[in-house]
VOLOKE-131274 format. One record per atom (N, C-alpha, C): residue in one letter; residue number from 0; atom name; y negated, z, x. Coordinates in steps of 0.02 Angstrom, whole numbers, plus 32768, in hexadecimal, padded with zeros to 4 digits. Layout:
N
<torlum residuo="A" num="NUM" atomo="CA" Y="Y" Z="Z" X="X"/>
...
END
This chain:
31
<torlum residuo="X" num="0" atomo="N" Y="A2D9" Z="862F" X="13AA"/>
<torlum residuo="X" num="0" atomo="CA" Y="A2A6" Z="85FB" X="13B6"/>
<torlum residuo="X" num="0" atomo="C" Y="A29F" Z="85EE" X="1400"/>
<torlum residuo="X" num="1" atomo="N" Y="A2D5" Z="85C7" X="1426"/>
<torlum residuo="X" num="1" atomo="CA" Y="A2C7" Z="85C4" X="1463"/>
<torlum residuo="X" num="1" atomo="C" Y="A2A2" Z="857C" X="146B"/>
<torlum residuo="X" num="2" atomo="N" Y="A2AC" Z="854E" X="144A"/>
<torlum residuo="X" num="2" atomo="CA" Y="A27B" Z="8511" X="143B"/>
<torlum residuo="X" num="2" atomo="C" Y="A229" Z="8526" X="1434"/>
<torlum residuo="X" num="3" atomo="N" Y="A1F2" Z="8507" X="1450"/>
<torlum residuo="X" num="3" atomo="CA" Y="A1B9" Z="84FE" X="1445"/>
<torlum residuo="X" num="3" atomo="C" Y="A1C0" Z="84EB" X="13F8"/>
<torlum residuo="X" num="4" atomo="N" Y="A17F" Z="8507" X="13C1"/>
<torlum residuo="X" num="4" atomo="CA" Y="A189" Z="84E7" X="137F"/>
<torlum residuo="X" num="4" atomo="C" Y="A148" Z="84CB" X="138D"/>
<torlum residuo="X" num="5" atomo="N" Y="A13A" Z="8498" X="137B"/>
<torlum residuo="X" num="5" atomo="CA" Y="A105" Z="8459" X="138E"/>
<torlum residuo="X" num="5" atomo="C" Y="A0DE" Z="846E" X="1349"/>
<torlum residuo="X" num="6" atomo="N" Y="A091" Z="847D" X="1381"/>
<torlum residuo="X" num="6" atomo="CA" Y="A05C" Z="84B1" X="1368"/>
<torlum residuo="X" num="6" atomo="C" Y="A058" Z="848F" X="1300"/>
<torlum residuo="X" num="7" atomo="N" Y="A057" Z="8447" X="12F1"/>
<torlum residuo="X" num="7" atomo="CA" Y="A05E" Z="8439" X="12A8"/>
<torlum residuo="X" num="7" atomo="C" Y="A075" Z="8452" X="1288"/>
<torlum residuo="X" num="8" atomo="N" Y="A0BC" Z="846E" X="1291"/>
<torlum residuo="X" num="8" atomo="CA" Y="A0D8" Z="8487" X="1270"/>
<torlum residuo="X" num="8" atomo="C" Y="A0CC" Z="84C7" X="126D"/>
<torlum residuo="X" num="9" atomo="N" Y="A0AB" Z="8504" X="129A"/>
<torlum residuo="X" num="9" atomo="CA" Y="A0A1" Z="8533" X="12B1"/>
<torlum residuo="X" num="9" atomo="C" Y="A065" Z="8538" X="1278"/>
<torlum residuo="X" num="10" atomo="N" Y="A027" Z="8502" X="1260"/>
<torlum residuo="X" num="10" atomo="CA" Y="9FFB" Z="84FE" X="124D"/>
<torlum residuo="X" num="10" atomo="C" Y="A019" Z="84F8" X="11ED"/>
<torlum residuo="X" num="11" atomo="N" Y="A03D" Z="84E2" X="11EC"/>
<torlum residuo="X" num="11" atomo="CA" Y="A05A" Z="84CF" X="11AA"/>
<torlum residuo="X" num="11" atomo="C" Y="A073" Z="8507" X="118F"/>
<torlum residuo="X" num="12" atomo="N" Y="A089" Z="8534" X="11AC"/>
<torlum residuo="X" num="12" atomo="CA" Y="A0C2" Z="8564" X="11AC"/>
<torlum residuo="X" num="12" atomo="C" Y="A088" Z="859A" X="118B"/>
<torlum residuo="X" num="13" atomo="N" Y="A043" Z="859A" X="11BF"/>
<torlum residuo="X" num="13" atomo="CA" Y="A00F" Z="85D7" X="11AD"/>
<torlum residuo="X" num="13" atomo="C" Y="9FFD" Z="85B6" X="116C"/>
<torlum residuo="X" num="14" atomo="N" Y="9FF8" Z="8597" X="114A"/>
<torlum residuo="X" num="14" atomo="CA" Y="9FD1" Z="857A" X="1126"/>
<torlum residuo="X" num="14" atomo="C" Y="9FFB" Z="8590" X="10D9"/>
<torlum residuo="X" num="15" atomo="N" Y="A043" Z="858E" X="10F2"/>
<torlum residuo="X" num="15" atomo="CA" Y="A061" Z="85AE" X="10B6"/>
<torlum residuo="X" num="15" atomo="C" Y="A07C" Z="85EC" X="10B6"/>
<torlum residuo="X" num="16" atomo="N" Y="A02C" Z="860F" X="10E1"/>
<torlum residuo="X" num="16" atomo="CA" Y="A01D" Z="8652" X="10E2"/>
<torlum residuo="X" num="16" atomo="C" Y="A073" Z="8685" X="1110"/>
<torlum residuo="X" num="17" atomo="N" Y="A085" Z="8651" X="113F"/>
<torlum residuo="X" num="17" atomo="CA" Y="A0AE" Z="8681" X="117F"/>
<torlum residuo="X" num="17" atomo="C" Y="A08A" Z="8694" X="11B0"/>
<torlum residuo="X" num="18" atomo="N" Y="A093" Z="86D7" X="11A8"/>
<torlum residuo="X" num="18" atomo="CA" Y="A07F" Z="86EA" X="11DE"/>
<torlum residuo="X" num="18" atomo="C" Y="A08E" Z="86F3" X="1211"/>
<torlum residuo="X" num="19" atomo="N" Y="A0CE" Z="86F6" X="121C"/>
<torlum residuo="X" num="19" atomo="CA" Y="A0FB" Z="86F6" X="1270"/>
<torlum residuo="X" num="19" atomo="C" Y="A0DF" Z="86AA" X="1278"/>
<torlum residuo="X" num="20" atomo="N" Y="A0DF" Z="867E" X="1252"/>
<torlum residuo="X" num="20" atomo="CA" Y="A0B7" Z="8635" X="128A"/>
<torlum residuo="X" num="20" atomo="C" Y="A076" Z="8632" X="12A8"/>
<torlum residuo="X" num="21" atomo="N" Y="A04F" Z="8666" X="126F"/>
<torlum residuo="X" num="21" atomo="CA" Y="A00A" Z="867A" X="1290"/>
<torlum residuo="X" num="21" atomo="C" Y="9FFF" Z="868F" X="12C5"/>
<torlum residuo="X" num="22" atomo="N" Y="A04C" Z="86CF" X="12E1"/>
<torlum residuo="X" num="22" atomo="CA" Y="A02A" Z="86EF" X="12F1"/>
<torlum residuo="X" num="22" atomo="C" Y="A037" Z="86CB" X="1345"/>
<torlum residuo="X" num="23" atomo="N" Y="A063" Z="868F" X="1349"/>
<torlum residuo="X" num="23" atomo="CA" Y="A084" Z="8664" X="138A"/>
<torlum residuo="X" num="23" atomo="C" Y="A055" Z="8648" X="139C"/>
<torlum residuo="X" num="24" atomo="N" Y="A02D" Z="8619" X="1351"/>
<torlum residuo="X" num="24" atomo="CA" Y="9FFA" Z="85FB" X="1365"/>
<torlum residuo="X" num="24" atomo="C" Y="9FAB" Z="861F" X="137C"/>
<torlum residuo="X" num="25" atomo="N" Y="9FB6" Z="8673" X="1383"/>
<torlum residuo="X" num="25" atomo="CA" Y="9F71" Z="8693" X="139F"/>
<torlum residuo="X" num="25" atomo="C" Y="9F94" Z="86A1" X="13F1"/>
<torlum residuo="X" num="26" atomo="N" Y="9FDE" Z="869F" X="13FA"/>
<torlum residuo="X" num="26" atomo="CA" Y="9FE2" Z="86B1" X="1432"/>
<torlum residuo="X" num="26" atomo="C" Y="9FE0" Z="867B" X="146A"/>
<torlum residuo="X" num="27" atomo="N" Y="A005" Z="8642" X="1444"/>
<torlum residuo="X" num="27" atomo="CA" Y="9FF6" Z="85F3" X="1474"/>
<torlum residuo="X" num="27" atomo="C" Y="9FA7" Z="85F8" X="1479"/>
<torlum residuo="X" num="28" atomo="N" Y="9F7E" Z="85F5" X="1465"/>
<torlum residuo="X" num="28" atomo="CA" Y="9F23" Z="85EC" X="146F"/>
<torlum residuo="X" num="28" atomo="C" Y="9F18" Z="8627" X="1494"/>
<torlum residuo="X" num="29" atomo="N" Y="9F24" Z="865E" X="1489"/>
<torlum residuo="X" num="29" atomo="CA" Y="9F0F" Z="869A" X="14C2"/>
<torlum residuo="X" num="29" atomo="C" Y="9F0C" Z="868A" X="14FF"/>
<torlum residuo="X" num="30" atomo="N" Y="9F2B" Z="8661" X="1516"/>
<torlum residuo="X" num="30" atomo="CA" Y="9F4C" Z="8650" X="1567"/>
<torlum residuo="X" num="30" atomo="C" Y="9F13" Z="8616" X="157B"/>
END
């Protein structure tokens, strides 16, 4: 994954309960 994954899809991804997208999208907001 050297591409940025554009946070929607990041959001879509948790939703059908992934958690490695969850866990990108708690580390992008940490900052």
């Amino acid at each position: 994954m050297s591409e940025e994954t554009p946070d929607i899809v990041l959001v879509r991804r948790t939703q059908q309960g992934d958690q490695a997208a969850f866990g990108l999208l708690v580390e992008k907001y940490q900052h």
